[in-house]
Every structure is written in structure tokens, then in C-alpha cells.
N, C-alpha and C positions, 0 to 999 in steps of 0.2 A: 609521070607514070609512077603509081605504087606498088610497089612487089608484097604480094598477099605473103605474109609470114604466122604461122599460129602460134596461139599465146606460149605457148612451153616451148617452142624453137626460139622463140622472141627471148624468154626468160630465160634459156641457157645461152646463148649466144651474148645476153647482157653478162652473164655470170664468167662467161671465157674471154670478156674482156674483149669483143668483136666489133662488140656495136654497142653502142652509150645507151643513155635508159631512154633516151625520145625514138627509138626504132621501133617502125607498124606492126599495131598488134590485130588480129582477124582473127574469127572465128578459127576453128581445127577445119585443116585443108586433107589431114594424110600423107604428110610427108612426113620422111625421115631429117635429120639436120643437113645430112650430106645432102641431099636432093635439095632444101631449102637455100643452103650455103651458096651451090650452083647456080643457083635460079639469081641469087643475088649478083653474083661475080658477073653474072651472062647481061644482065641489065643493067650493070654499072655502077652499082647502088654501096654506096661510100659506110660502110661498117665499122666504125671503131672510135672511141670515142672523140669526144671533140678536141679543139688544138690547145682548151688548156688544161694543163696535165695536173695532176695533184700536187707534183712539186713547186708549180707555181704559186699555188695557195697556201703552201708552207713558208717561201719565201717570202711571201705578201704578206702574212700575221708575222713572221719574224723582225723584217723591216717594220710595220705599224710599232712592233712594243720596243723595237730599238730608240724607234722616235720619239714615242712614248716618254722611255725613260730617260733621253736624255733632253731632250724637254722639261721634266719633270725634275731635272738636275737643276738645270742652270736657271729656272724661275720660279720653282716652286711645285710641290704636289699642287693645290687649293688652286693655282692661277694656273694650271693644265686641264685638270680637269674642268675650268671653267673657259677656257679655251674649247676644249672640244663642245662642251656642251653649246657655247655660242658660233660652232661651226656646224654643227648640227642642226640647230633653230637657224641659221641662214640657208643652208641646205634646204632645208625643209620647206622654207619659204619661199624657193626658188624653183622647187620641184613642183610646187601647189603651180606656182604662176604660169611655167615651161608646161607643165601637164596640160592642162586647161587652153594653152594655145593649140599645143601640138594636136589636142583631139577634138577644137572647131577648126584649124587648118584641113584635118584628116575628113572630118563631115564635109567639110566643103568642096573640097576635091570629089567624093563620091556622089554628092551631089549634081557635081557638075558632069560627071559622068566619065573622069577622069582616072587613070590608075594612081594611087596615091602611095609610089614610092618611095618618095621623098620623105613623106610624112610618117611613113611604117617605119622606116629606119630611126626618123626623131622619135617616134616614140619610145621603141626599143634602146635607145643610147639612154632616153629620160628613167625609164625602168631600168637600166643598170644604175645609174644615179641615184635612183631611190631605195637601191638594194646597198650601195656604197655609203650613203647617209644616215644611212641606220647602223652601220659598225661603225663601232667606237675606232680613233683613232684620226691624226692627223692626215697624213699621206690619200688614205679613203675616201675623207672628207675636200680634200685640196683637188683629187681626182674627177667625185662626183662632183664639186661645184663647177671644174673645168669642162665637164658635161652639159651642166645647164647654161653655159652661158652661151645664146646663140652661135656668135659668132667661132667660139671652138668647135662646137657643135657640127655648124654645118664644114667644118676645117675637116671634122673627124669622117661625118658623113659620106662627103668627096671623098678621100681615101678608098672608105669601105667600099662603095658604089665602084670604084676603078677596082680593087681586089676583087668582090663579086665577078664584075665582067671579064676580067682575065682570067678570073677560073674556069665562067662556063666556056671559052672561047678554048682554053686548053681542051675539056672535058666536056664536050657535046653532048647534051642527052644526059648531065649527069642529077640523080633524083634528092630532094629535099626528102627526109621523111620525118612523117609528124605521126605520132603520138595517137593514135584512132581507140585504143583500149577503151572501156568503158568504164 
């Protein structure tokens, strides 16, 4: 179930820090925020941004350029940056290979008429990977490659699938919301 939210309730509620930028956006309904807010609280519908927080992301560039330099210490500038650049072209190569499984595994399941949950999750683990292989940096690159290589993969996969299912089983009825704006 989606809770109908109009674009400017949508957009101040992003802006008060309530709900991350992927919250439904719909045509103008007539409500006010309070009335939208409620309607949210009363369906269960999870507001606020997601579990990694910006300080995460400050820690995660601060680590990479500690690594960085001290990499770049003990071997050289010229043999780090050729380091990354060759962690990267493996990355990369590994993302093409993982990609292109993961989305005839994914045809195949839908094909057969199967729900392909499995395969929705590899993809999305292989799309963080390809988002982590494109920043510079060792830690990113060690991360996304521990992405593509199946066997971590489906390690990480299992995890998620059991967190998934422990949430809805806490939170019954509780709503994904996507992005519907135009």
C-alpha cells in the first residue's frame, strides 16, 4: 500500500528531514502537512531518511584518504595510484561479468514464472559495487570487489534476506515507498 502524498508535502517533508528524497510523490490531493503526516503515521509508512546517515559518508572518505596516504607513504605516490587504477580495471571487469550473469539469472527466473528475489538483491549488491568501483580509493575498491565475487555475495545476500524478513515480521503491513514523481 502507497500513501497518496502531494508533491509540496512531499518536498517539505524532504526538506524537515522526515522522509529521505525516494518518498511518493502524486498529484495535489488538498491536504494540509498535518493531515498528510497523519495519514502517514496511521498506515505505518516509515519517514525519515535511510539507515546511512551522512556521517557515515564522512567517515568512509576520511578512512579511503588515510589509506590513501599512507599507502602512498610506504610505496610510493606512482605505485598507489597504479594500484588503484589496477583495482579498478579488475573491478570493473568483474562488474561487466557479475552484471551480465546476474541479469540472465534475473530473465530466467521471470521467465519461468518465478519471483526473482534472489536475483533482485544480486543485482542491487552488484549496483553498489559499481557505484564503489568508480571511487577512487583502496578500502571502496576491496569492498566492491568483495561484492562481486559470488560466493561473498550470496554471504551478504543471506544476511540481508534474514534482516528483510525480521523486519516485516516485527512491522506487519509495513510500506516500501518508491519514487512515483515524474
Amino acid at each position: 500500500m502507497i500513501v497518496p502524498v502531494p508533491n509540496w508535502a512531499a518536498d517539505q517533508l524532504v526538506a524537515e528531514g522526515q522522509a529521505g528524497a525516494g518518498v511518493a510523490r502524486f498529484p495535489e490531493h488538498g491536504d494540509d502537512l498535518a493531515q498528510v503526516k497523519r495519514r502517514m503515521e496511521q498506515n505505518g509508512v516509515l519517514v525519515r531518511y535511510g539507515d546511512m546517515p551522512v556521517l557515515l559518508l564522512l567517515v568512509g572518505m576520511a578512512v579511503e584518504i588515510t589509506v590513501l596516504i599512507a599507502i602512498g607513504s610506504a610505496i610510493g605516490v606512482l605505485p598507489t595510484i597504479l594500484l588503484v587504477i589496477a583495482a579498478t580495471v579488475v573491478g570493473a571487469m568483474l562488474l561487466r561479468r557479475e552484471g551480465t550473469r546476474a541479469l540472465l539469472a534475473f530473465r530466467s527466473k521471470i521467465q519461468s514464472g518465478q519471483p526473482p528475489r534472489a536475483e533482485m538483491l544480486d543485482g542491487v549488491l552488484i549496483a553498489v559495487a559499481g557505484i564503489l568501483v568508480v571511487l577512487p580509493g583502496f578500502v571502496s575498491d576491496l569492498v566492491a570487489i568483495a561484492l562481486l565475487i559470488p560466493a561473498t555475495r550470496r554471504m551478504i545476500a543471506k544476511r540481508v534476506l534474514r534482516r528483510v524478513e525480521a523486519r516485516q515480521q516485527q512491522r506487519p503491513g509495513q510500506i516500501f515507498i518508491v519514487d512515483a514523481k515524474p
